[in-house]
C-alpha positions in Angstrom: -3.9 25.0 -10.4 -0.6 22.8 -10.9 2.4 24.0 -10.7 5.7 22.5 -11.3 8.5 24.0 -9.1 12.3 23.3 -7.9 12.4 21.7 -5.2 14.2 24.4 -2.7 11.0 26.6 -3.3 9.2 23.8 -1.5 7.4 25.3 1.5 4.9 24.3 4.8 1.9 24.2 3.6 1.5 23.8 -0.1 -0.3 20.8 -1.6 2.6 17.9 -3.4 0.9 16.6 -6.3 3.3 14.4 -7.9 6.9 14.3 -6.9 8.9 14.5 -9.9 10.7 10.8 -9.5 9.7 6.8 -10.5 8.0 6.2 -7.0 10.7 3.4 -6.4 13.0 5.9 -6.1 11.1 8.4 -3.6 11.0 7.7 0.2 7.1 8.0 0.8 4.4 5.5 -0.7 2.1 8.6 -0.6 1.6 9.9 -4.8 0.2 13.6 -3.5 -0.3 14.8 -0.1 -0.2 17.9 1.9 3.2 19.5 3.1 2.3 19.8 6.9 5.3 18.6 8.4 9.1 20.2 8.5 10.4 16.5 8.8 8.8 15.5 5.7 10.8 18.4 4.2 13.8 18.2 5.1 13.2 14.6 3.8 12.5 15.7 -0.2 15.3 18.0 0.0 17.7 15.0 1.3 16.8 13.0 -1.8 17.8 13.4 -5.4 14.5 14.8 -6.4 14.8 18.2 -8.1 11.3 19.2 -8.9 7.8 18.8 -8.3 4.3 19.5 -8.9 2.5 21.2 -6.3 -1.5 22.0 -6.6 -2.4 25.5 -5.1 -6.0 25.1 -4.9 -5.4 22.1 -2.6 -2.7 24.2 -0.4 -0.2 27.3 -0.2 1.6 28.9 -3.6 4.9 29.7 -4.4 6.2 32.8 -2.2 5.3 36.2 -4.6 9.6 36.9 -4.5 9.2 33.2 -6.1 6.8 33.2 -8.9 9.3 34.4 -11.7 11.4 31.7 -11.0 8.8 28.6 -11.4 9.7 26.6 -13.9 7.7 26.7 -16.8 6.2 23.5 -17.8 7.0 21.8 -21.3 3.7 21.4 -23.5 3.2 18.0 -23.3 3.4 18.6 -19.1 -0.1 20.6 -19.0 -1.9 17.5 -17.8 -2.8 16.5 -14.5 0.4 14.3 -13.6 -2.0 11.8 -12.1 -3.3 10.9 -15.1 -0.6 10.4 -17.0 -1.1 7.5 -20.0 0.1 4.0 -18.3 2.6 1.5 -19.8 0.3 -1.1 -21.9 0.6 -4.3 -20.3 1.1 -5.8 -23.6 4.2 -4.1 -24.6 6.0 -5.3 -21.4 8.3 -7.4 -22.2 9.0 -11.2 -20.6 12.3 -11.0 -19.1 13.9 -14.5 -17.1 13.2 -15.0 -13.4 17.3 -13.5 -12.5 16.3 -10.9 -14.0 13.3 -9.7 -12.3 14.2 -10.8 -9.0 16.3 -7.8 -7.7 13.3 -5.3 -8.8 10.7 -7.6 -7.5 12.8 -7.2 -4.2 13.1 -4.2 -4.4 9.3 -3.0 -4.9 8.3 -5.7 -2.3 10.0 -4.3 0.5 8.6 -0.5 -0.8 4.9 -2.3 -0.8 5.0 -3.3 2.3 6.2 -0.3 3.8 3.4 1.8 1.9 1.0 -0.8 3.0 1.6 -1.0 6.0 1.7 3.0 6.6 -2.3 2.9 4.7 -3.4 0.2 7.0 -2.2 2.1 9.8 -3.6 5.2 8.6 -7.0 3.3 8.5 -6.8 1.8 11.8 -6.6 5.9 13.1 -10.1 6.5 10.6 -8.0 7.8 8.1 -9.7 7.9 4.8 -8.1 5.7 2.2 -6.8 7.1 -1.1 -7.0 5.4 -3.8 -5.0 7.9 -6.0 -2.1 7.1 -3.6 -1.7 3.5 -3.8 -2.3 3.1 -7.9 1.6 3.7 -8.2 2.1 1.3 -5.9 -0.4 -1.6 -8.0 1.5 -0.3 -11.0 4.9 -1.5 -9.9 3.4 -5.0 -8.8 1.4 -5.0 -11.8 5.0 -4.1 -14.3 6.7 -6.5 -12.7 3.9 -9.7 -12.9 4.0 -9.0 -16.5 7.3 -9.1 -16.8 7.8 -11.8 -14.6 5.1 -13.6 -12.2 7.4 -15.8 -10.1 9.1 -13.4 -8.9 7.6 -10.8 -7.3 4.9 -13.7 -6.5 7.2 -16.3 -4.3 9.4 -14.0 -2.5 5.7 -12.1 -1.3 4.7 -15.5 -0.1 8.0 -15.4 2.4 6.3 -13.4 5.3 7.1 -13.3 8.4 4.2 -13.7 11.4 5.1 -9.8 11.8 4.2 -8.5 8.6 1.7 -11.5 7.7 -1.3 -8.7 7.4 0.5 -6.2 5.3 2.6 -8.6 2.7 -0.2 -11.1 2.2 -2.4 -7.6 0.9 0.8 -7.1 -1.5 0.5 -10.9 -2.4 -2.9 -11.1 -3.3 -2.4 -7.7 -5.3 0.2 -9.6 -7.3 -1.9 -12.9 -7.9 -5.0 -11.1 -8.8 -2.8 -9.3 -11.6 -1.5 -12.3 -12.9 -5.4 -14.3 -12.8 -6.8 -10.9 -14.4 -4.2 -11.7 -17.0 -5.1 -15.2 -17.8 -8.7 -14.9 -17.5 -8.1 -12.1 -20.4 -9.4 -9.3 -18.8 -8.2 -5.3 -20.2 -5.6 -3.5 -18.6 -7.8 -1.1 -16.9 -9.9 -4.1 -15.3 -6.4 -5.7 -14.3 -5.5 -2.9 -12.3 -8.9 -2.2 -10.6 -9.1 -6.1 -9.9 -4.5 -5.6 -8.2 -6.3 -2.6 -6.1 -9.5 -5.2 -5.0 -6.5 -7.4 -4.3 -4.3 -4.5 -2.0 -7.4 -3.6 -0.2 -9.2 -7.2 0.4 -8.5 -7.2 4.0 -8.6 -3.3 5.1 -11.1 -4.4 7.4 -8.8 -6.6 9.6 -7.7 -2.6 11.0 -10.7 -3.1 12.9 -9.7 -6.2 14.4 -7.7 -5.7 17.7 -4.0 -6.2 16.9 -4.2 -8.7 19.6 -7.1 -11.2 18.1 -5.1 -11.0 14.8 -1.9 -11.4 16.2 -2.5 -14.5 18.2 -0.1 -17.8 18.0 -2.6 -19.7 19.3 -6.6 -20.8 18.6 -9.0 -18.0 18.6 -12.2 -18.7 20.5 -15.7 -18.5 19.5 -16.1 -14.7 19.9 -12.5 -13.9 18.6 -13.4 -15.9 15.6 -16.8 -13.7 15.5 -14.8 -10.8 15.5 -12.8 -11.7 13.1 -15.4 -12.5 10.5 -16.6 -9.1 10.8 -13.3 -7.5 9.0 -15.4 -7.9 5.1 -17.9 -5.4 6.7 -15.9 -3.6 8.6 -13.6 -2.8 4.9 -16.1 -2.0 3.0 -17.5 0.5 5.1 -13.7 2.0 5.6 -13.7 1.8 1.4 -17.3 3.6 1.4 -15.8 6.8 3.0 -12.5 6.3 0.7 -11.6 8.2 -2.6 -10.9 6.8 -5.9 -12.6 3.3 -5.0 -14.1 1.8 -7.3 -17.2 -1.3 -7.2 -14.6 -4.0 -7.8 -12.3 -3.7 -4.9 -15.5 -2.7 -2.4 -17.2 -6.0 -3.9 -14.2 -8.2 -3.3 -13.5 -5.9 0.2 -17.2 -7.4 1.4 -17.4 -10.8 -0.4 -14.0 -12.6 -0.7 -15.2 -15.0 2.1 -18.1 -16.2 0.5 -17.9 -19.5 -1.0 -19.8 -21.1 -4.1 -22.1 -23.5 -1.9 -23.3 -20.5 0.5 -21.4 -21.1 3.4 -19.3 -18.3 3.2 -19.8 -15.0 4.9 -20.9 -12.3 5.4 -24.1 -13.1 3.0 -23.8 -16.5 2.2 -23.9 -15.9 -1.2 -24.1 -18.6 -3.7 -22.8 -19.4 -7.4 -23.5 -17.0 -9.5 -24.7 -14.4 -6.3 -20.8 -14.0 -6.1 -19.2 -11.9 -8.7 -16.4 -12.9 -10.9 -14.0 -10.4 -8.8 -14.7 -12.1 -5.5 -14.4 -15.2 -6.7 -10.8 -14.6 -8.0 -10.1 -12.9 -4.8 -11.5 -16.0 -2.8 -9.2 -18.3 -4.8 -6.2 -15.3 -4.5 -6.9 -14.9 -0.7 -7.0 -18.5 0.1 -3.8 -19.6 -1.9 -1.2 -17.3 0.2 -3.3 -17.5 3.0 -2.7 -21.4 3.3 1.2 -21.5 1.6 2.2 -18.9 4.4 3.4 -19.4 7.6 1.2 -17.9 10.1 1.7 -18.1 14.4 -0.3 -21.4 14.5 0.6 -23.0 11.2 3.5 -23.9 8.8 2.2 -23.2 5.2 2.3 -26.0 2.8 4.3 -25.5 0.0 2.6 -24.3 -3.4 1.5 -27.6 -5.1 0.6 -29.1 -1.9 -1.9 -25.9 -1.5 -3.3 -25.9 -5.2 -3.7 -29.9 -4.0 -5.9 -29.0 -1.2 -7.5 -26.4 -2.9 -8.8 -28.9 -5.8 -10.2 -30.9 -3.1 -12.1 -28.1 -1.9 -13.0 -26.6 -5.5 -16.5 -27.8 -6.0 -18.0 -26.3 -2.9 -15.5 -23.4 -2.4 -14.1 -22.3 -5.6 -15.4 -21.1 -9.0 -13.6 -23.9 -11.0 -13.4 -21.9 -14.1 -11.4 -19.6 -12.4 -9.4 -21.9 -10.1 -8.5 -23.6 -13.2 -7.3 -20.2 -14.8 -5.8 -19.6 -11.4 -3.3 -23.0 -11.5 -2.1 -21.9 -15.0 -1.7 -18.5 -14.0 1.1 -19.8 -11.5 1.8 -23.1 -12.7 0.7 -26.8 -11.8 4.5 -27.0 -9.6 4.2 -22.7 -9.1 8.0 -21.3 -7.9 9.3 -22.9 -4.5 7.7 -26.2 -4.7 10.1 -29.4 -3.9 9.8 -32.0 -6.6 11.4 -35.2 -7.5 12.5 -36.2 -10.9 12.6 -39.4 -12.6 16.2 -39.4 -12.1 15.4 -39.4 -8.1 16.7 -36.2 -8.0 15.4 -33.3 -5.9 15.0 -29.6 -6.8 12.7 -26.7 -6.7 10.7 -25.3 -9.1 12.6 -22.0 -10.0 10.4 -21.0 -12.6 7.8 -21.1 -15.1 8.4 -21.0 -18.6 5.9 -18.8 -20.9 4.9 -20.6 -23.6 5.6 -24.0 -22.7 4.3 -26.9 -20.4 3.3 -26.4 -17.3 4.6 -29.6 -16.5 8.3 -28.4 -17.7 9.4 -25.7 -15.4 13.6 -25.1 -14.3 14.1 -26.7 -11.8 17.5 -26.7 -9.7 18.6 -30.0 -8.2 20.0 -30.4 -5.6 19.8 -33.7 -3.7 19.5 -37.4 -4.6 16.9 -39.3 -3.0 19.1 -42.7 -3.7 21.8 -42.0 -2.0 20.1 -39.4 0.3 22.9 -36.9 0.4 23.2 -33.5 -1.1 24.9 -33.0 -4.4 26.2 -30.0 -6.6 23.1 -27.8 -7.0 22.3 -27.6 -11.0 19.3 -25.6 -12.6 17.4 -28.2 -15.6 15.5 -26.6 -18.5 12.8 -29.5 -18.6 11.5 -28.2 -21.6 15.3 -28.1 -23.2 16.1 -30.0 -26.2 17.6 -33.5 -25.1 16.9 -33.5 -21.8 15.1 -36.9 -20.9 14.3 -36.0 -16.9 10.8 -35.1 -15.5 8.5 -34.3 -12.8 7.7 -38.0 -11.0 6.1 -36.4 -7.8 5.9 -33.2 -5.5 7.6 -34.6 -2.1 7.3 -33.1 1.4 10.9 -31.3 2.4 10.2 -32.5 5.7 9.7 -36.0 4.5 13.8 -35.5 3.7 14.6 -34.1 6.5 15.5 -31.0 4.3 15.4 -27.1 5.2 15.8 -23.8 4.3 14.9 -24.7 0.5 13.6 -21.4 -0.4 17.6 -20.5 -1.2 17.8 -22.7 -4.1 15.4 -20.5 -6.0 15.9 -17.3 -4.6 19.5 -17.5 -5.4 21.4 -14.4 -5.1 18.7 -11.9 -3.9 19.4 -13.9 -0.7 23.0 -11.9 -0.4 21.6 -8.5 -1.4 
C-alpha cells in the first residue's frame, strides 16, 4: 500500500517510493528504494524535501503512535507515483542554446553520478532497475527537446576517467534526438534514450584494467572486450523494467550492415532499426571523444568519416536522419567562413538550414591572429558570410576552442 508521509516520520526499514521532489533536486539517482541505511537518512532529512511516499508492502509502516498523523493524500494523488502522466514531448517548448545550457549542466553532472552508481551496482551483480533510471532518461530527454546542442556537446567533453559512464549519458541523449527525427512516439523515444543509457552495461564485466588502458589492447584483451554486448544483455535479462529495445540494442549495437560486426554478424535487415541507431549513436561519441590512446576528431570531421564508412557500416537511412538530427557542422565544430574568418558552430537553428548555424568568430585566417570574438546568425537577414570549409584547430595552431561555445557555463 502507498503512503504519503512527512518526512521526520521516515524510519529504518520502510520501502521510499517516490521522494516527494523534481529528481534534480534530490541527492540520490535512485526513484524508490529501500531505507536500510542511517546515513541515507540523515541525508533526506538534510535536504529540503518535506514528504514522501513510502510503500509498506515493499518495507516497514509508519510507527502505530504515527498513523493519525500521515498525511492524507489529495484525490488526484491515489496513483502509483511511478506512473505518473509524462510531459508530451510535443508541448516542450524550443528555448535558445544560453538558455538550456545551465540545466543541461546541471542534469549532466547528476547523470553521470547516477550512472555511474548503476554501473557500479552492476559490476557487484546488482540487478538493474529500470524504474530507477526513467527519471533520469526523462531529464536528458526534456532537455534534447528543448535544446539538442546542449546537453549533447558538453556530454561529448569527457574525461578518460568518466569515458564509460558519460559516453552511456551521451548516447542516451543522441538516441532521443534520432528517435525524434526518425518520427518515432514518445513512448518509443524514451525506450529507444534507456537502449541508449544501458548500450554498454556489459563493459562492468570487463576488468577495469582492460577498459582503462592508455595503450593498445592485445589480441585476447580485444577478445574480452568484444564480449561486453553478451555479457549486458545477460545483466539486462535478470533486470526489472527492461524492455526488448534496450536488450536488442545491449546485444547488437556492434553489428554492422555488411556482417562483420559482432556478436552475430548480423546483416541488413537481420539488425533491427534500434541497433542500428545505436550503432550510428555509439560510434559518433565514441570517435569525437577523447579516449587514453586517441584525441577525438571534432564533430564534422567524425560525421566525415562516418560517411565514408556508411555503406558497409551504417544504415544510411538512419545515418542520414542521424546528420540532421545534430546538424551537417553539429555544435563545437571549427569552421572557416568566406570572410576567412574562424569560429565554432554554437548552434543549430530549428527550422532553418543546416548549412546556417551561429557561429562565434573568433580568429582571422589572413592575418592569423585572434580578433574580438562575435556570435553570426548565418541565417540572419543581411548577412552575406558562410560556411567555406570545416578546418582542423590544430592546423591553426589553436586550442582550448570548446570555450567559445560553451560560453559562460565555463565560470559556473
Amino acid at each position: 500500500m502507498l503512503k504519503k508521509i512527512e518526512v521526520k516520520y521516515l524510519r529504518e526499514g520502510m520501502f521510499v517510493q517516490e521522494l516527494c521532489s523534481s529528481w534534480m533536486d534530490t541527492p540520490f539517482w535512485k526513484k524508490s528504494f529501500l531505507l536500510d541505511d542511517l546515513a541515507v537518512l540523515e541525508k533526506i532529512r538534510k535536504t529540503q524535501i518535506l514528504e514522501v511516499w513510502i510503500d509498506t508492502s515493499k518495507g516497514a509502516d509508519v510507527l502505530q503512535d504515527k498513523i493519525a498523523e500521515v498525511i492524507p493524500p489529495k484525490v488526484d494523488e491515489i496513483r502509483d507515483p511511478v506512473k505518473e502522466p509524462k510531459i508530451a514531448f510535443d508541448k516542450i517548448i524550443p528555448v535558445s542554446m544560453d538558455a538550456e545550457m545551465g540545466r543541461a549542466a546541471k542534469i549532466v553532472g547528476k547523470s553521470k553520478e547516477a550512472v555511474c552508481s548503476m554501473f557500479n551496482e552492476a559490476r557487484m551483480g546488482k540487478a538493474v532497475d529500470a524504474d530507477n533510471a526513467m527519471p533520469l532518461v526523462e531529464e536528458i530527454a526534456n532537455s534534447v527537446m528543448r535544446n539538442p546542442g546542449a546537453l549533447i556537446g558538453l556530454a561529448r567533453l569527457k574525461t578518460a576517467d568518466d569515458y564509460t559512464y558519460m559516453h552511456s549519458v551521451a548516447v542516451c541523449a543522441l538516441m532521443i534526438a534520432l528517435s525524434r527525427k526518425m518520427g518515432l512516439d514518445d513512448d518509443k523515444t524514451r525506450e529507444a534514450g534507456l537502449a541508449g543509457l544501458l548500450h554498454d552495461i556489459g563493459k562492468m564485466a570487463v576488468p577495469s584494467e582492460i577498459l582503462n588502458k592508455p595503450g593498445k589492447l592485445t589480441d585476447a584483451e580485444f577478445v574480452s572486450v568484444k564480449e561486453h554486448p553478451a555479457a549486458g544483455y545477460k545483466m539486462l535479462l535478470e533486470a526489472k523494467g527492461v524492455g526488448e529495445i534496450a536488450l536488442d540494442v545491449c546485444l547488437h549495437h556492434h553489428e554492422k550492415m555488411d556482417g562483420s560486426g559482432y556478436p552475430n554478424r548480423l546483416s541488413g535487415d537481420e539488425i533491427s532499426i534500434y541497433a542500428k541507431m545505436g550503432a550510428v549513436c555509439d560510434v559518433y561519441d565514441a570517435i569525437t571523444s577523447n579516449r587514453p590512446y586517441k584525441q577525438g576528431w571534432c564533430p564534422a570531421e567524425s560525421l566525415g568519416k562516418m560517411s565514408e564508412w556508411s555503406k558497409g557500416h551504417f544504415d544510411p537511412i538512419v545515418f542520414q536522419a542521424f546528420i540532421k538530427s545534430i546538424g551537417i557542422y553539429p555544435v563545437g565544430t571549427l569552421v572557416r567562413l568566406q570572410s576567412g574568418r574562424l569560429g565554432v558552430v554554437v548552434e543549430q537553428q530549428i527550422g532553418k538550414s543546416l548549412l546556417l548555424p551561429k557561429v562565434r568568430v573568433f580568429f582571422s585566417s589572413k592575418s592569423l591572429a585572434y580578433i574580438t570574438p562575435e556570435l553570426l546568425d548565418l541565417a540572419g537577414p543581411g548577412l552575406q558570410d558562410k560556411i567555406v570549409a570545416r578546418e582542423e584547430a590544430s592546423k591553426w595552431g589553436l586550442k582550448d576552442i570548446d570555450r567559445y561555445w560553451l560560453g559562460e557555463i565555463t565560470s559556473n
